[in-house]
C-alpha positions in Angstrom: 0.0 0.0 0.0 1.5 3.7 -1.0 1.8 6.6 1.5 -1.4 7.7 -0.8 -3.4 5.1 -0.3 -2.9 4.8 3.6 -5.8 5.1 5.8 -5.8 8.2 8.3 -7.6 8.2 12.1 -9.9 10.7 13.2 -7.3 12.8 15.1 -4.9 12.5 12.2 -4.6 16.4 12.5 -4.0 16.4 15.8 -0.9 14.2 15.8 0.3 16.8 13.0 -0.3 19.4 15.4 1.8 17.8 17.8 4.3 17.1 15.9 4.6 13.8 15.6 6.6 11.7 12.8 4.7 8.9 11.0 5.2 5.6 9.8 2.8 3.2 7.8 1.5 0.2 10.2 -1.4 -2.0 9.1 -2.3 0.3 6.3 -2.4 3.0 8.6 -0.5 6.2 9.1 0.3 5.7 12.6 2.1 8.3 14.8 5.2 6.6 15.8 6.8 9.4 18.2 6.0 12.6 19.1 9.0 13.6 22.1 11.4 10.6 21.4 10.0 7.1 21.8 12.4 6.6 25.2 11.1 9.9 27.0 7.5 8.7 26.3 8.4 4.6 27.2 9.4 6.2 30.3 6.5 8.2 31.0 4.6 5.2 30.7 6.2 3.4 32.9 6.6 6.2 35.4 3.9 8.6 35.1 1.2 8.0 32.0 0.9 7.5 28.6 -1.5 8.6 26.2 -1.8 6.2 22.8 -4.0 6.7 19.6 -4.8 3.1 18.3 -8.1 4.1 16.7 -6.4 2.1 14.0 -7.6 -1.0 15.8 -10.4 -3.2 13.9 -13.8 -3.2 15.4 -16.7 -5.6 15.0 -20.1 -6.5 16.0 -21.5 -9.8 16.5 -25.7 -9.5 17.1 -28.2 -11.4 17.0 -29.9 -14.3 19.1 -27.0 -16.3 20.7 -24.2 -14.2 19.5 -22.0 -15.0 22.8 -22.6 -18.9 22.4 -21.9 -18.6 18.9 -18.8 -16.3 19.3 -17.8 -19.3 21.8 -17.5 -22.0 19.1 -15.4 -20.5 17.0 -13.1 -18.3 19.3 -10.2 -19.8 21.4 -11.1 -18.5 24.9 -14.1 -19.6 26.7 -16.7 -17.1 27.0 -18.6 -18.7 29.7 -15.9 -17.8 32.2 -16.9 -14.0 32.1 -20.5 -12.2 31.6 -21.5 -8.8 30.8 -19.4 -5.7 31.6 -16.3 -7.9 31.1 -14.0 -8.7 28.0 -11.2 -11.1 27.4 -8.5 -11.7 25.2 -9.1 -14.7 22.9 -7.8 -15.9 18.8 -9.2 -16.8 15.6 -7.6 -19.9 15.1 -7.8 -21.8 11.6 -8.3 -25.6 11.6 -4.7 -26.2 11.2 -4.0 -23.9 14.7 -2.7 -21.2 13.3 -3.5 -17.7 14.0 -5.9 -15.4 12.1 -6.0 -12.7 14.8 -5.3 -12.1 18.7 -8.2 -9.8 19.7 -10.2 -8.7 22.4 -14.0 -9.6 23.1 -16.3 -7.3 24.9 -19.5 -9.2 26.4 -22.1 -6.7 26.1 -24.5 -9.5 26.5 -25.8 -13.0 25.4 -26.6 -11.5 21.9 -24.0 -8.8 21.8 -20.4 -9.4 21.4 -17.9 -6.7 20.2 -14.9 -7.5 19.0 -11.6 -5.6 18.6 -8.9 -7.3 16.5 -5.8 -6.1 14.8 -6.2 -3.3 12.0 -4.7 -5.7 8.8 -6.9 -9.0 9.7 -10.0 -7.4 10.6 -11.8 -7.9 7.5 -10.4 -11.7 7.4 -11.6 -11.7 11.2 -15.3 -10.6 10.0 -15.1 -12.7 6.8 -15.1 -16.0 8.7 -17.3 -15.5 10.9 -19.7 -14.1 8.7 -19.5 -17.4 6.8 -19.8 -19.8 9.5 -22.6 -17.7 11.4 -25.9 -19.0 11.3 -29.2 -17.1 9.8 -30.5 -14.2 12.2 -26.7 -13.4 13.0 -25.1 -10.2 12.0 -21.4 -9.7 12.2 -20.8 -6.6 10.7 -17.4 -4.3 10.4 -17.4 -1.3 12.4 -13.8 -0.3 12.2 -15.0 3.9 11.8 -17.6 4.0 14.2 -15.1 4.3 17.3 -11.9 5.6 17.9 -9.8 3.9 20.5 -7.3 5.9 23.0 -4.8 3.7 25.7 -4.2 5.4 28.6 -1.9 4.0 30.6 0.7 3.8 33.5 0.8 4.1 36.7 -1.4 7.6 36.9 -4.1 6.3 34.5 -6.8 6.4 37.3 -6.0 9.9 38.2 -6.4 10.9 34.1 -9.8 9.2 34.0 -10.7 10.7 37.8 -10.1 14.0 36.0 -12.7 13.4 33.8 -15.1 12.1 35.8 -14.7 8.6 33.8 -15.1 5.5 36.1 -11.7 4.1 37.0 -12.4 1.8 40.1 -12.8 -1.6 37.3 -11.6 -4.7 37.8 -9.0 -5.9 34.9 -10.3 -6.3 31.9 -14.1 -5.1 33.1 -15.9 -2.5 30.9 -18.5 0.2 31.9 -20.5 2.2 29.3 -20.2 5.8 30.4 -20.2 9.4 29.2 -18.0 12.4 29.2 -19.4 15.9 28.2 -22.5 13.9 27.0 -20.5 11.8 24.5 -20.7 8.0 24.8 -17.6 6.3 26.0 -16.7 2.9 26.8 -13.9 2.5 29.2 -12.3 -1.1 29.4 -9.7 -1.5 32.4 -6.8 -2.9 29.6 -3.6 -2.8 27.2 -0.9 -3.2 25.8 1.7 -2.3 28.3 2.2 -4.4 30.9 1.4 -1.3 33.0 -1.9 -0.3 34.7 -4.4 1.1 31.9 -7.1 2.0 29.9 -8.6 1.3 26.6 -11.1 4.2 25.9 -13.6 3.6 23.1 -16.0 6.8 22.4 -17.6 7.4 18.8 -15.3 8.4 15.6 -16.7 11.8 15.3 -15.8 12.5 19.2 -12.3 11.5 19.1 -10.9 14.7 18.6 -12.6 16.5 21.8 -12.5 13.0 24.3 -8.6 12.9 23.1 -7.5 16.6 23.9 -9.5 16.5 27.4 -7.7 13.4 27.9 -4.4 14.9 26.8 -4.6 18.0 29.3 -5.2 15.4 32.3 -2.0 13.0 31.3 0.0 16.2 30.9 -1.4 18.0 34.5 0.2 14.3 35.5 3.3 14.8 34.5 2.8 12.2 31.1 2.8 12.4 27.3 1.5 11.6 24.2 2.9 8.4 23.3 3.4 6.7 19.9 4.0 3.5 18.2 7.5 3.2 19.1 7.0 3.3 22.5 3.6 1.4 22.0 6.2 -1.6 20.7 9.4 -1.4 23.1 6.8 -1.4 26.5 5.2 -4.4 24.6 8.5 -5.9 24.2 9.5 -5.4 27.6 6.4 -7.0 28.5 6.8 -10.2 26.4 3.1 -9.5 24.1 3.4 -11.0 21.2 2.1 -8.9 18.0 0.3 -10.7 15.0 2.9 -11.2 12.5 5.6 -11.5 14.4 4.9 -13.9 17.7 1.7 -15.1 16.3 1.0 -15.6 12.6 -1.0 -18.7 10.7 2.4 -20.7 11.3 3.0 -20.0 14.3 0.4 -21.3 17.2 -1.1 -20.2 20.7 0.7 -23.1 22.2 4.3 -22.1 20.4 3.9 -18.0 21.4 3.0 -18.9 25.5 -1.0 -17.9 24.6 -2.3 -21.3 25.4 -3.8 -19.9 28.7 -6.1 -18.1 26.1 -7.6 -21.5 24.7 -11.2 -22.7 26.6 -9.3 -26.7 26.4 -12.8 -28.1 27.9 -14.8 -26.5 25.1 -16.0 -28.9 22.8 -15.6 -26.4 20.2 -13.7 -23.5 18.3 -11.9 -23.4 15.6 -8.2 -25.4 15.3 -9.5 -27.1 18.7 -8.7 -30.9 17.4 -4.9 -29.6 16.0 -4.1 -27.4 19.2 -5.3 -30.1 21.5 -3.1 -32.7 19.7 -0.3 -30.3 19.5 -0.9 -29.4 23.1 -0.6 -33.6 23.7 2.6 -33.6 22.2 3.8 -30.5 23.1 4.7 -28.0 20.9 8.1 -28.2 18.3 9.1 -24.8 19.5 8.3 -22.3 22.2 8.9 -18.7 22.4 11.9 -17.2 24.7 13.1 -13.9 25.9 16.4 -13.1 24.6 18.3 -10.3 26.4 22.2 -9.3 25.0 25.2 -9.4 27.4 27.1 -7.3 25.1 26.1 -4.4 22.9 24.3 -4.6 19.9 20.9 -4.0 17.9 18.1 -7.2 17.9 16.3 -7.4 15.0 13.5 -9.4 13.9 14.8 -12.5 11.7 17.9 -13.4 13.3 19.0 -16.7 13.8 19.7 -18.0 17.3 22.4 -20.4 18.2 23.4 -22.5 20.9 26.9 -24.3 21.7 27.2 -23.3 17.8 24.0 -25.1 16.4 20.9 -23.6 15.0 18.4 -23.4 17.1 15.9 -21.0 16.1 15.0 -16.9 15.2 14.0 -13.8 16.7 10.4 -12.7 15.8 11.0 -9.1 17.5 13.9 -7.3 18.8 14.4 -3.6 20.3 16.5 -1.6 22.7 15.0 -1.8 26.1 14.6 1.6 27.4 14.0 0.4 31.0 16.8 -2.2 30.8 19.1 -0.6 28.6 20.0 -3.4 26.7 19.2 -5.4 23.7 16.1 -7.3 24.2 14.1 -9.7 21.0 11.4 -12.2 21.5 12.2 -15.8 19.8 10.7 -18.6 19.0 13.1 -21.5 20.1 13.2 -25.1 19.4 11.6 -27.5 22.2 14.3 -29.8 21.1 17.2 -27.8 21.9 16.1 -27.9 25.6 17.1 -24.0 26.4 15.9 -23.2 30.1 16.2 -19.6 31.3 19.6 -18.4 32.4 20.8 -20.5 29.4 23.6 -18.6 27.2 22.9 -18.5 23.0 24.4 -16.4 20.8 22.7 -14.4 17.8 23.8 -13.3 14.8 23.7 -9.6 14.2 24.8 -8.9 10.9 27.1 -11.2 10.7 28.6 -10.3 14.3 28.1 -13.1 17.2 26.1 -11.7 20.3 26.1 -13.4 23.2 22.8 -13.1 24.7 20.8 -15.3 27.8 17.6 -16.9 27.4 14.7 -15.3 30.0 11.4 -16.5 30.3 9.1 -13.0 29.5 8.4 -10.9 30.8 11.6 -9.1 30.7 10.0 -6.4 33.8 7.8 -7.0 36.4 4.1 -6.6 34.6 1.7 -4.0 37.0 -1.7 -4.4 34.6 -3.8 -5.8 38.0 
């Protein structure tokens, strides 16, 4: 997709006026920085972030037993939550692999809303719209909200400043209103700090985000963009569609098997994932942090006592650790543990790095 052809958000002119830089993500023009992606990691670790991700696919699923049917083909079992609560689940294909990581809101037995990743929301809506049964509508509503994160450890006080509810449980939702403008606040992220996923309507993105800009900067935070959006992620061992998870690469392999209802007695991929789960998955993604410096990069190979042994799906420069840092996905047979020493190739230059189980920093999202 051309710079031409990339879609814009509805605060696009904000970000200009901010001055942030831009890069395409998703077929998106996403802010990726507007201070310097470190200053604004650290202000979400320290103080509070404030994200646009209105980028973010959304969907509906009505109709008559839209939560049961939501149920059969989603990984994660529904009936463990109830309205005013969401939950992080996958599209799966028959094979195991991964369509989508997204997040499901139950509004109610036969309302489910559904937030997956920008580029596989219309693949997201496609299946289901094939396999849902007459009286079902799943319909793509990826402009009729915006989404904001707000997050870190002052997130409450933003939200207190609005008057939005803060006191939620993790990953509860309440419907509620600022100025008069709907909002729907979901107690989540993509952090690993405490947060907020913010959800009013398109056309009120621009006032709900500068009211909630003005609160994040009265405590002491930032805009934040989608660098900073990817090294707190990092930190926080999440994997990203494309890169941790992908159609060849399963739940099971990327650590998200805590995500699959295993006692359902259906969704879709259950009969591979359960028979890869019985055998235990060929490989299994690590932490890998450098002992010496150097970049990590996605697609480098990973070694150990000079063999092969598997690739880097995400690398970055930990701001909070000041070291390299990469997510890979390792194989089971090598029998790595953490504390385990591998080396990667960076360009040709051997790193020495050690395997860590992720997260690579304490998580704070309960």
């Amino acid at each position: 997709m051309s710079d031409e052809q990339l879609l814009q958000g509805p605060i696009h002119s904000v970000h200009v006026e901010l001055g942030a830089t831009f890069a395409p993500f998703g077929g998106w023009e996403m802010p990726v920085s507007y201070a310097g992606t470190v200053a604004e990691h650290t202000a979400v670790r320290e103080t509070v972030g404030l994200f646009d991700v209105s980028h973010l696919g959304k969907a509906l699923v009505a109709g008559a037993g839209a939560a049961e049917f939501v149920n059969a083909t989603l990984t994660a079992d529904l009936g463990r939550i109830g309205p005013g609560q969401a939950q992080y689940t996958l599209c799966c294909t028959e094979t195991g692999g991964v369509v989508d990581d997204l997040i499901a809101y139950y509004v109610g037995a036969d309302e489910v809303f559904l937030v997956p990743n920008a580029a596989n929301t219309a693949d997201v809506v496609a299946r289901l719209q094939a396999a849902a049964p007459a009286g079902l509508a799943i319909t793509d509503q990826h402009r009729a909200y915006a989404v904001f994160a707000v997050q870190g450890p002052r997130s409450a006080d933003v939200l207190a400043a609005l008057g939005l509810p803060s006191d939620i449980e993790y990953m509860g939702f309440v419907d509620a209103e600022w100025d008069g403008r709907p909002v729907r606040v979901c107690r989540s992220g993509y952090t690993g700090e405490r947060g907020y996923e913010l959800l009013p309507r398109w056309e009120d993105g621009e006032p709900v985000f500068r009211a909630l800009l003005d609160a994040v900067r009265a405590h002491g935070g930032q805009a934040a963009g989608l660098g900073a959006r990817d090294t707190l992620r990092t930190e926080a061992g999440y994997p990203l569609h494309g890169h941790e998870l992908s159609l060849d690469i399963s739940p099971l392999q990327a650590r998200c098997g805590w995500a699959v209802g295993w006692s359902k007695p259906q969704f879709w991929g259950r009969e591979a994932l359960t028979a890869e789960k019985a055998a235990g998955p060929a490989r299994r993604m690590w932490g890998i942090k450098a002992l010496d410096r150097g970049v990590l990069r996605q697609g480098q190979t990973v070694s150990k006592d000079g063999a092969a042994i598997g690739e880097t799906t995400s690398g970055t420069f930990s701001p909070s650790l000041k070291v390299g840092i990469a997510l890979a996905l390792l194989d089971t047979a090598a029998g790595v543990a953490a504390g385990d020493e591998v080396t990667v190739d960076v360009r040709g230059r051997t790193l020495r790095c050690e395997v860590v189980t992720p997260p690579f920093v304490p998580v704070h999202t309960k």
